[in-house]
Each structure stands twice: as C-alpha cells, then as structure tokens.
N, C-alpha and C positions, 0 to 999 in steps of 0.2 A: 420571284425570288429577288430579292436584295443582298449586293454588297456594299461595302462600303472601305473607300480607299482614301489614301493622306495624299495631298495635292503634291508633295514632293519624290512621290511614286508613279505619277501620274504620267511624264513623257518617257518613262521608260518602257509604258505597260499601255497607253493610248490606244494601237492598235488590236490588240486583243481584250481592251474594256470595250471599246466599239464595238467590236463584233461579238462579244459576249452581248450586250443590247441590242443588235441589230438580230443576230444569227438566235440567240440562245433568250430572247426577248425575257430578258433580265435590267432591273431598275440598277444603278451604280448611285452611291453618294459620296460624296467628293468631302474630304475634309482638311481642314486646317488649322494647327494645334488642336486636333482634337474636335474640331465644332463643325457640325457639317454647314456646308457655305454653298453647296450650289448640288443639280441631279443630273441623271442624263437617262433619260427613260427610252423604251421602245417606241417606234411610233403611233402603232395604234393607244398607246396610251395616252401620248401627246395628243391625238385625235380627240378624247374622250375629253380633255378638258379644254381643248380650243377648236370645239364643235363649230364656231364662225368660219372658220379659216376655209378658205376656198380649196373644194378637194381637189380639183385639176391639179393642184400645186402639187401633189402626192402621187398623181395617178401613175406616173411615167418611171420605173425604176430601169436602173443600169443593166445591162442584160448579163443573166446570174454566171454563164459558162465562162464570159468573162473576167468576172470578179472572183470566181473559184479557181483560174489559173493564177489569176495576178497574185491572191492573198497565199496560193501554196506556195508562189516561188518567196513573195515576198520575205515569208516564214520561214523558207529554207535559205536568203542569203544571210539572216540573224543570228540564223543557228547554227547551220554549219557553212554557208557561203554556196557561192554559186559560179558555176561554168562562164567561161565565155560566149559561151553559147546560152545560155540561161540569161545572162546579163541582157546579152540583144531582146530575146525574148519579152525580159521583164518589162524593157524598155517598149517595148513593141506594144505590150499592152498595156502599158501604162497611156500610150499615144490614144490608142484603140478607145480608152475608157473617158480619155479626156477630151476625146471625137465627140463620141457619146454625151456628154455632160453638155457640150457645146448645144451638140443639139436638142437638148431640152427642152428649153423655151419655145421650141419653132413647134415639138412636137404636143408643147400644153399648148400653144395657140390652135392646133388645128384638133385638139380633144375638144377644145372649148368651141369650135366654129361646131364641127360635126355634133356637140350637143345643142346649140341654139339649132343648125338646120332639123335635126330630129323632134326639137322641143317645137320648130314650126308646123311641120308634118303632125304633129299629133293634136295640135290646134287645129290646125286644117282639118283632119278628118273627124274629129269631135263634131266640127262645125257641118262637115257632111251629113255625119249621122243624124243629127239635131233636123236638120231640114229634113233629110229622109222619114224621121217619125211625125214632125210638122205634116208630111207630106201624106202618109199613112193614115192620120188621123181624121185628114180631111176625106179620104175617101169612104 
C-alpha cells in the first residue's frame, strides 16, 4: 500500500507515518507543491533494492515490548496527556531504548565475530570430510 503526504504535514504526523511503514509495512511519498520529492519505504523493501548492504546492519532490532510501551504512552501524552506517573515512565523508557540503541554496534560486532567463527567451523569440517572420503577411497 501507498500513501502519499505534503511535506508540510509531515512533523505533525512523522510518528505515525513511521510506524505506519515500519508496523503496517506501508510505502509513504513525500510531497512538495504537489511533486513527490523523496519516499520512505519498509525495510525489507529497502533490502530488495540495496541487496549490497551488509545485513548485520539490520539484524539487531530494539526489543518490541519495549517500543509498544514507549509508542502507547507516547500516543497517549498527544492526545490526551499523561500522569505524572506516566511521564516517569515514558521517560524511563525512553532511557531504556536509548540503552538499547547504544548497544547496537557492540551487539552487530559480536553477530558478525560469531558469523566468521561459524563461517570457520564449517571450513573446517568440509575440510574434514574431504580427507575422510580421500581417505575412504584409498582403502
């Protein structure tokens, strides 16, 4: 599905065009006077046409229970506002998620170690096998 929205609609409605693309994996097009000027697709879409891209970069997402509290309060101080007690909260996970973000990188670096150690092991035992039928033949 496609929409398409005028750039001057755009920071009002930002968070729920995102998650319509991210949640509701829906295309958005962005326009200005009228002329669409730029997109913002889901990402396995993005995948599909920047099939280079290294997918470690993608593998790691935010973890979702927290991003379904954060986006309901978020939605509820919008609309109709939020407790003092909600506010902490929000705030709490807002910390929480940007914990998380933090750690990203550390956790693509050790997806990517644990794919070359595997990607070694299975050199390795290729290499086993190959002698083992070497070795079979000979007898």
């Amino acid at each position: 599905m496609r929409k398409t929205i005028s750039l001057d609609q755009l920071p009002r409605q930002i968070e729920n065009l995102l998650r319509a693309s991210w949640e509701g994996h829906e295309s958005l097009v962005l326009e200005d006077d009228g002329k669409p000027v730029a997109a913002i697709v889901p990402m396995d879409e993005y995948r599909k046409w920047h099939s280079d891209t290294d997918e470690n970069v993608f593998d790691y997402e935010l973890p979702t229970d927290l991003l379904e509290a954060y986006h309901k309060l978020l939605d509820k101080k919008f609309s109709t506002g939020l407790t003092p007690q909600e506010e902490i909260e929000l705030t709490q996970l807002d910390r929480q998620l940007n914990d998380a973000e933090a750690a990203q990188p550390l956790i693509q670096s050790m997806q990517k170690r644990i794919a070359a150690r595997d990607e070694d092991w299975k050199q390795r035992f290729e290499e086993v096998v190959t002698k083992l039928r070497e070795l079979k033949e000979l007898m």
